[in-house]
C-alpha positions in Angstrom: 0.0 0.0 0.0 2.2 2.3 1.1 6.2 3.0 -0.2 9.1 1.1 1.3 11.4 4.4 0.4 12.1 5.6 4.7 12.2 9.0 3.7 8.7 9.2 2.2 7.3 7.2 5.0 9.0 10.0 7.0 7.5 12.6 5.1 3.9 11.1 5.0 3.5 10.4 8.5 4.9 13.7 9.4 2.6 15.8 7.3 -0.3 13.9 9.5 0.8 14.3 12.4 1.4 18.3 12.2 -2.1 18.3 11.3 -1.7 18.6 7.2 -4.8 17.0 5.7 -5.2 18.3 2.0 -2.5 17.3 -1.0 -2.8 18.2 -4.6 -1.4 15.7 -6.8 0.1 16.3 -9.6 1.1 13.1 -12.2 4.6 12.0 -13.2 6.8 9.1 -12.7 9.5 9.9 -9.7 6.7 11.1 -7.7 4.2 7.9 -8.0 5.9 6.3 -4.8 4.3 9.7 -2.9 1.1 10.6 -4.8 0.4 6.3 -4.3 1.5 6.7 -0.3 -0.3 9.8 -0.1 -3.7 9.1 -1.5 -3.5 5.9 0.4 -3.4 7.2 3.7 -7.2 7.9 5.3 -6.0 11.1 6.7 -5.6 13.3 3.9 -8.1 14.4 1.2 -5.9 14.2 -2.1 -6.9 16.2 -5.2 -5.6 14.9 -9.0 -4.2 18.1 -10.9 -2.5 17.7 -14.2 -1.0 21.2 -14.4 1.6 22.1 -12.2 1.1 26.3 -12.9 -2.8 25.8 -11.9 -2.7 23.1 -9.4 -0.3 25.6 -6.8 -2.8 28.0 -6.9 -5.4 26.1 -6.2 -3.9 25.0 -3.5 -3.3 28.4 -2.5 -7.4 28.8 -2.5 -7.5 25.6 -0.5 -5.6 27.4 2.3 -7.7 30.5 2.4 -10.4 28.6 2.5 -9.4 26.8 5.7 -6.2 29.0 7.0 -4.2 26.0 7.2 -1.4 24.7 5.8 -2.1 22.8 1.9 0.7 20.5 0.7 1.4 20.2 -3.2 3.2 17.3 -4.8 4.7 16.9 -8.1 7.5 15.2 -10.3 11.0 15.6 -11.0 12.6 18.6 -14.0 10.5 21.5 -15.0 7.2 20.3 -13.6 9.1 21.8 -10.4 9.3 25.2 -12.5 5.7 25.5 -13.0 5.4 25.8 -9.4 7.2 29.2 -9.2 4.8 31.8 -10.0 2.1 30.2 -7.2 5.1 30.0 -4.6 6.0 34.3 -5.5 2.1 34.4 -4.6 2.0 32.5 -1.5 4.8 34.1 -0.1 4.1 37.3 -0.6 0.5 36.8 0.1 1.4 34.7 3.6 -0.2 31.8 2.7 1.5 28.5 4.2 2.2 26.1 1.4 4.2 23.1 1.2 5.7 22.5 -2.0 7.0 18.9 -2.2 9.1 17.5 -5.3 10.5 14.4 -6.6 14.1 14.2 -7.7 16.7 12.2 -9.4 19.3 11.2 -7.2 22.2 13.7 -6.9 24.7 11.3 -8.9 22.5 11.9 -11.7 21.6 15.9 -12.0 23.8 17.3 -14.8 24.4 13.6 -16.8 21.8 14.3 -19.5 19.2 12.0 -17.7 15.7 12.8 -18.1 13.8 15.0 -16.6 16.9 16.3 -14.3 18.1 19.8 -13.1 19.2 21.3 -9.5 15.9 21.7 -7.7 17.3 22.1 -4.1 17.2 25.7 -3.4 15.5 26.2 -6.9 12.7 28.5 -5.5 15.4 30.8 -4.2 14.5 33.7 -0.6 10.8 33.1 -2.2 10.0 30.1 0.3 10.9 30.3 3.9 12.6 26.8 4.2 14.1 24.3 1.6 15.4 21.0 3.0 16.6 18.2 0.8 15.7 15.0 1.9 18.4 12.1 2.3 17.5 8.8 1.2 18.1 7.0 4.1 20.7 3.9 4.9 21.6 4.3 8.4 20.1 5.5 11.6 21.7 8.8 11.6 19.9 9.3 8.1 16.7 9.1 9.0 17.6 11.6 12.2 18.5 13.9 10.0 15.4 13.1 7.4 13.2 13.6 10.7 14.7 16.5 11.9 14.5 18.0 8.2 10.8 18.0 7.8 10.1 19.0 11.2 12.4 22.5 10.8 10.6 22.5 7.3 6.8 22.2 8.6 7.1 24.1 11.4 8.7 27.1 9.3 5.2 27.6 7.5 4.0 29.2 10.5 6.9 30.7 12.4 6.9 34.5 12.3 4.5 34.9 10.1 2.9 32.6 7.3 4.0 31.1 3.7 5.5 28.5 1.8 8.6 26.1 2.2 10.0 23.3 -0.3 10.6 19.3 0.5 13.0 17.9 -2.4 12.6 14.2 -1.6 15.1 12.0 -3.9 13.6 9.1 -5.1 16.3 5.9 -6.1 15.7 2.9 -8.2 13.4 0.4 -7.8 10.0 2.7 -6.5 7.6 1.3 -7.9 7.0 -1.1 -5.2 4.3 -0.4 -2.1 5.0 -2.9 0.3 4.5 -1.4 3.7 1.1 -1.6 5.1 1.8 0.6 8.1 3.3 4.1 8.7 6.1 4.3 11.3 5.8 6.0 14.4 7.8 9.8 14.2 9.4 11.9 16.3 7.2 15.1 16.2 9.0 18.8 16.8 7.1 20.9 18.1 7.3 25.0 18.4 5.6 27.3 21.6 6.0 31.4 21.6 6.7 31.6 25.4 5.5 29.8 28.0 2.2 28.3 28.7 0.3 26.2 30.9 0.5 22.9 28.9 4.3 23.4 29.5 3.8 23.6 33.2 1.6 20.2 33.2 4.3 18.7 31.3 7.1 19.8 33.7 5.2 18.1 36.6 5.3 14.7 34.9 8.8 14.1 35.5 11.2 14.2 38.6 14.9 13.5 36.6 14.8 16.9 35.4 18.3 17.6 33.7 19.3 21.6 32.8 22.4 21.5 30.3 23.6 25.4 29.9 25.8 25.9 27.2 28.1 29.5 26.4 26.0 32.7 27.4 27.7 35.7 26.9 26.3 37.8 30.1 24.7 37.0 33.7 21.2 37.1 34.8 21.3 36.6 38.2 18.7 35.1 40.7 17.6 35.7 44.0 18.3 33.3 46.3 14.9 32.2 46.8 14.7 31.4 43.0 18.2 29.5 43.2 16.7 27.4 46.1 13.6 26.3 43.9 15.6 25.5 41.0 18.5 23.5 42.9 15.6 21.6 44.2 14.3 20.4 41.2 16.7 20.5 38.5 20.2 18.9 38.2 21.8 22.0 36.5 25.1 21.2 34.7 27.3 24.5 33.4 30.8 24.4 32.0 32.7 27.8 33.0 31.9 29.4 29.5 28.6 29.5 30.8 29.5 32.4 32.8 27.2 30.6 35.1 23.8 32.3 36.3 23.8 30.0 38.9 27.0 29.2 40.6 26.6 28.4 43.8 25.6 24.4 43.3 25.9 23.9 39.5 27.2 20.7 39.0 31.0 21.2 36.9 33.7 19.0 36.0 31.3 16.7 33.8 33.3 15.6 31.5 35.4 13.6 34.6 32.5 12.5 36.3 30.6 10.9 33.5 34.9 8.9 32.7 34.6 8.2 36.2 31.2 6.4 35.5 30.8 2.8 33.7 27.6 2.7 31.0 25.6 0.6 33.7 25.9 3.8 35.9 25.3 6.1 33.5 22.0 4.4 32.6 20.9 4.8 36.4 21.3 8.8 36.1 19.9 9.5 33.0 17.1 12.3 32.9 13.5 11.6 32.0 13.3 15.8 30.9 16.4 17.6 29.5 16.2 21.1 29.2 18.9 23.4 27.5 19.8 27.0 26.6 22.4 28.9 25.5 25.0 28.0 22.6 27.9 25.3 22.3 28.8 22.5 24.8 32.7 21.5 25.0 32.4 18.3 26.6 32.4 15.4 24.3 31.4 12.8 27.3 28.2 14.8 27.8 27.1 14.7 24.1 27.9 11.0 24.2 26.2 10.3 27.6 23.1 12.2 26.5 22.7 10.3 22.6 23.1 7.2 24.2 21.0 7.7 27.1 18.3 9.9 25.1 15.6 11.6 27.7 11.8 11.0 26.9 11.3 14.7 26.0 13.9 17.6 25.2 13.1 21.3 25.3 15.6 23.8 23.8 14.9 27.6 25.2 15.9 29.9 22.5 14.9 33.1 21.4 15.3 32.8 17.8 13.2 29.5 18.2 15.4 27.7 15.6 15.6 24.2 15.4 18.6 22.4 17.3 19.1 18.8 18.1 22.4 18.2 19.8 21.3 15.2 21.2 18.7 13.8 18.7 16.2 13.7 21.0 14.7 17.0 20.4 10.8 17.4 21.1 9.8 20.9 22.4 11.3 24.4 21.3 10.2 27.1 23.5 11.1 30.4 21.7 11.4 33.1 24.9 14.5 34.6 26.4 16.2 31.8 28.5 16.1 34.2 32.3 12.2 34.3 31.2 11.8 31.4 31.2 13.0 29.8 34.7 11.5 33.0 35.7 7.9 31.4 35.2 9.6 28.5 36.1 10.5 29.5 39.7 6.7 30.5 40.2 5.7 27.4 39.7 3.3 25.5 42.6 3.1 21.7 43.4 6.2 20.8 41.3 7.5 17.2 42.8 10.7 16.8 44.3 13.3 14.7 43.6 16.8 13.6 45.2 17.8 13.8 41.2 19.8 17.1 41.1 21.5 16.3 44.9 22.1 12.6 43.9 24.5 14.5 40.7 26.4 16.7 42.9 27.0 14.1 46.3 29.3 13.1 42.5 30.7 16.1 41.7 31.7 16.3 45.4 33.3 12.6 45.7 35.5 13.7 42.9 38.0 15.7 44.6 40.0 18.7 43.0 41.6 17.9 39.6 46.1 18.1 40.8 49.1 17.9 38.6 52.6 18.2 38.1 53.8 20.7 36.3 52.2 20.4 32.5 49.7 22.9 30.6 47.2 21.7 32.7 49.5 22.6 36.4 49.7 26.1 34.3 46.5 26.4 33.8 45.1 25.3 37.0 47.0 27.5 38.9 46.8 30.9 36.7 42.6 29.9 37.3 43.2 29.4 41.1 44.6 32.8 41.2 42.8 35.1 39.1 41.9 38.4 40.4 38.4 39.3 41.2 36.6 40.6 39.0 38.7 40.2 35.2 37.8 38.5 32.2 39.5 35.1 31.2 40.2 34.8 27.0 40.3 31.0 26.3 41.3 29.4 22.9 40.1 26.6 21.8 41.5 23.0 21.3 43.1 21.6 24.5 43.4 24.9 26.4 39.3 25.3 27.0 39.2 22.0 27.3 41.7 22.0 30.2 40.2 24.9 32.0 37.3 22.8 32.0 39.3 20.7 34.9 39.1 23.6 37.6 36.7 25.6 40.0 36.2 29.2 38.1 36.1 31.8 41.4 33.6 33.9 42.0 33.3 37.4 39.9 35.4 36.0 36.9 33.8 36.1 33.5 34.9 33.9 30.3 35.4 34.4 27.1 35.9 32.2 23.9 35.4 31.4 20.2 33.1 28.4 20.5 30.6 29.3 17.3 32.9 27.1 15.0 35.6 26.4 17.9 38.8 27.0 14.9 41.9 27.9 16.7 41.8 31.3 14.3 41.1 34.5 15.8 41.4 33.5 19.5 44.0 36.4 20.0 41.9 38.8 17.9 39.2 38.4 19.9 40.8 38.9 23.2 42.5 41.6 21.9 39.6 43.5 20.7 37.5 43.0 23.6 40.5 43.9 26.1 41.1 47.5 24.4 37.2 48.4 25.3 37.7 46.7 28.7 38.3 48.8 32.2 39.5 45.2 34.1 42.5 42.9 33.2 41.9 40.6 30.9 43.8 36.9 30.8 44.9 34.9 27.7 45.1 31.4 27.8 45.8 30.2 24.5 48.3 27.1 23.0 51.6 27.6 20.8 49.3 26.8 17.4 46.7 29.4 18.1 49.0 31.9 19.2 51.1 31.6 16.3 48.7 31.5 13.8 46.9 34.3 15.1 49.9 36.5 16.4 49.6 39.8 13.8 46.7 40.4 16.6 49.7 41.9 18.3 50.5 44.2 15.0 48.4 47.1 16.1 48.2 49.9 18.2 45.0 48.9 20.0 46.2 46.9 23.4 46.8 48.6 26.6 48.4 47.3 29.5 45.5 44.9 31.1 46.5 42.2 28.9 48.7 39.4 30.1 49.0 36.3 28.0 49.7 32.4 29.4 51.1 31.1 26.0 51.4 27.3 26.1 54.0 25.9 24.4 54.8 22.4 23.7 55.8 22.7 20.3 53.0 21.3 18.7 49.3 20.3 18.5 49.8 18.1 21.7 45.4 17.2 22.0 46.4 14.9 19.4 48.1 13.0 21.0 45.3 11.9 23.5 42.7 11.3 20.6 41.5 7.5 21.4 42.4 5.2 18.6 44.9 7.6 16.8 48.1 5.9 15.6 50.4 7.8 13.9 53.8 6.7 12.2 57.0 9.2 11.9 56.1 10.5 8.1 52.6 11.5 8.8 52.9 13.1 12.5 54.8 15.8 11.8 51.9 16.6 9.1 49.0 15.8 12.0 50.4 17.5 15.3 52.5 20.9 13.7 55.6 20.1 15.4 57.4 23.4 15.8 60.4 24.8 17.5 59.2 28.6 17.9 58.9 30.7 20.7 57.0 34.1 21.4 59.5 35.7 22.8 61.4 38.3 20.2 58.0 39.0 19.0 56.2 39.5 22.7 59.0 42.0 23.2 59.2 44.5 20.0 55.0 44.6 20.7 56.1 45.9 24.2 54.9 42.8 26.2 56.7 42.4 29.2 58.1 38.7 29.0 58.4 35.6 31.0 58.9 32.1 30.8 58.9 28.9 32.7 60.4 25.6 31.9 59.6 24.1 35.7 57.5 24.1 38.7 59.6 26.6 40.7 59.6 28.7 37.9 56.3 28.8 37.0 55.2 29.8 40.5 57.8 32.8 40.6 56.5 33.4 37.6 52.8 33.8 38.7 53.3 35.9 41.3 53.6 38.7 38.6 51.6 37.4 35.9 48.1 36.8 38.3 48.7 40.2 41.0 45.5 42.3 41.0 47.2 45.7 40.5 48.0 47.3 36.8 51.4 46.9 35.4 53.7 49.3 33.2 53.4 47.0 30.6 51.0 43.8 29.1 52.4 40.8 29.7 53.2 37.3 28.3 54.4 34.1 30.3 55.3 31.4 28.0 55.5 28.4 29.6 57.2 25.4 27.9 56.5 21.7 28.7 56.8 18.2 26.9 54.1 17.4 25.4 54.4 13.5 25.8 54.8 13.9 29.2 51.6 16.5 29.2 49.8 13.7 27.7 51.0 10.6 30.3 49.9 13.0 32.8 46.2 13.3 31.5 46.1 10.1 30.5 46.9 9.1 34.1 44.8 11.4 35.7 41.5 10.3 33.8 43.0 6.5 34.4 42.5 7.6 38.4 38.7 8.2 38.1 38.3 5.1 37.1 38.9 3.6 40.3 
């Protein structure tokens, strides 16, 4: 009866359940696996049209008619084409129209097959969404398929009406109808602020998770709110966070979810995950939370775009993230839980993260002693991961490049915000970033509250604790970036005051000047050199001792 292609199967059952019940057919060949699956299904009222330029207007009078979103199907080439003028009509008119076409597969646009051009994108800024459709092999496919025609269906309404384009590509054989049953779907759905059907839904569960990724500035509660929301929600920040709720956030994830075996995990999964704010460092957390998917997953955003870290996405609730918890925190007759204590009675067991002298002793202790309040700059690679290892105190804020997470522009941006800042402002950066980035030091824009930790270990040392990476002699020196530079002739002719440790005895001397509160005549850099074999042994050792 119905298709065996996954992706159409997708389609159909996801156009039912966000309430889509009319479909105008139009005829062809790569489409007959959907106009057979569609006009098969009870739900939807299907109407025959042979003429693509009339049949999307009439389904624009369809959704006049009943101001509600009208899908229209048709085949592969130029029958697409005949669409365009209707879809310039519904957008401009606000009409919500879905417009989905049959296509060759992608091997086979361009090869003088028939009935073949680039339809992705083919309508151009005069649809609000276009999603191409994977034909799906793996689970990860039909994720993605899922998550495609959600964005896609719930973009017909979102900030006003109008039309978005499905291009599904249909392979060879599809002209065979052997499934009798549509699958069950994830469904996406969209709220503008918070309700009361939210609040109903938040009493259902007790393993509430809260996942804050980077946030640029604080919102700060009182301490009655931080009370409520310690009480019911395990709330898990990393330090670029800037946390707005410091005082029992559960940190150091990624070590506590190494120092737990998959049984354990299992045992403190959430039932509701809820996350705001952008990008997640820890690895471990993405891991623990796809494996261990929670029954529902709300993102707070106020864009209210579509993202599924964890690929269990099910609620997007577009409102300012402090809004939110603010409704939240008002809430009556929301069950406890020994959830969010049972998480941090873990963080506490797992003592404070000590080494010998490595990036991650430098690091540790240039963190231990920052000045209250500055701002602490951290690249990316292994020197935000390592800061991820130690307690943040009180009154420091953090900064770093995690919208792609490239090691490019890490200085830059440090610089740049430090000439507009009135507090010091700490670098942390490795010897690849800060070399590929140094002409941010070739201009006349820094001032004397910048001090700089450059980590040197001549090379791209994170590599070197990737699991599973082998490398021979020939193709490491291509991998890792093995250098023998230093910063020093060039720290100095940009005015930097310089220092530089090869030690423990030397690094703490060193520290003295690099972390005192007070201005100095001059910004500063502290290179600090270490072997990055034994860097690695030593992480490799600590993570070994959470295991036990």
């Amino acid at each position: 009866m119905y298709t065996h292609k996954k992706n159409i199967l997708q389609l159909a059952a996801l156009l039912r359940a966000h309430g889509i019940r009319r479909i105008v057919l139009c005829p062809g060949s790569r489409d007959i696996p959907l106009v057979q699956t569609f006009a098969h299904i009870p739900d939807f009222v299907c109407y025959p049209m042979t003429d693509e330029r009339s049949a999307g207007f009439f389904a624009i009078g369809l959704a006049l008619h009943d101001n509600t979103t009208v899908a229209v199907c048709c085949t592969s080439g130029s029958a697409l084409l005949n669409l365009h003028p209707a879809i310039s009509e519904a957008y401009y008119q606000q009409v919500p129209l879905v417009v989905i076409s049959a296509d060759r597969p992608a091997a086979w646009i361009g090869q003088m097959d028939g009935q073949t051009l680039p339809q992705p994108g083919v309508f151009g800024t005069l649809v609000k969404k276009s999603v191409n459709l994977p034909d799906i092999q793996t689970d990860e496919d039909e994720w993605f398929c899922n998550r495609l025609i959600n964005e896609a269906l719930l973009e017909t309404c979102h900030h006003g009406k109008g039309p978005v384009h499905i291009n599904v590509p249909v392979s060879e054989p599809f002209f065979q109808f052997p499934v009798t049953q549509l699958p069950d779907v994830r469904v996406i759905s969209r709220y503008q602020g918070w309700n009361n059907q939210l609040a109903d839904r938040l009493r259902q569960y007790t393993r509430r998770m809260v996942v804050a990724g980077q946030m640029n500035r604080r919102q700060t509660f009182t301490p009655e709110q931080y009370t409520t929301l310690y009480k019911h929600f395990a709330w898990i920040v990393e330090n670029i966070n800037n946390p707005t709720l410091p005082e029992q956030a559960i940190t150091h994830i990624d070590q506590l979810l190494y120092s737990m075996d998959n049984s354990a995990q299992e045992t403190m999964c959430p039932e509701l995950l809820i996350t705001y704010g952008g990008h997640i460092i820890s690895k471990r957390l993405k891991k623990f939370l796809r494996q261990h998917p929670p029954m529902e997953h709300w993102h707070i955003s106020a864009d209210g775009n579509i993202v599924d870290l964890f690929g269990s996405l099910s609620t997007v609730i577009e409102i300012e993230p402090h809004a939110f918890w603010q409704q939240v925190v008002q809430l009556q007759n929301l069950p406890g839980s020994d959830y969010p204590q049972t998480w941090r009675a873990k963080v506490q067991n797992l003592g404070h993260a000590i080494f010998a002298y490595s990036q991650m002793k430098a690091i540790g202790e240039v963190i231990r002693r920052l000045p209250n309040p500055c701002t602490l700059h951290l690249a990316n690679s292994s020197t935000v991961r390592y800061a991820q290892l130690f307690d943040l105190p009180t009154g420091v804020e953090v900064q770093s490049n995690r919208g792609v997470n490239g090691i490019e522009g890490s200085l830059s941006t440090a610089i740049g915000y430090a000439s507009v800042s009135n507090q010091l402002n700490f670098i942390l950066i490795g010897d690849l970033s800060f070399f590929y980035d140094m002409n941010a030091l070739w201009n006349p824009n820094y001032r004397n509250n910048v001090r700089i930790l450059l980590l040197n270990n001549e090379g791209g040392e994170i590599f070197h604790a990737l699991p599973g990476l082998s490398l021979d002699e020939h193709t490491h020196h291509f991998v890792i970036g093995t250098h023998h530079a230093s910063g020093k002739a060039w720290a100095e002719d940009r005015g930097f005051d310089y220092l530089c440790t090869h030690n423990d005895t030397e690094l703490q001397t060193a520290l003295d000047v690099f972390t005192q509160p007070n201005p100095t005549p001059h910004p500063l850099l502290l290179e600090v050199f270490t072997d990055k074999t034994r860097d690695t042994d030593l992480l490799k050792a600590y993570y070994h001792k959470l295991k036990q």
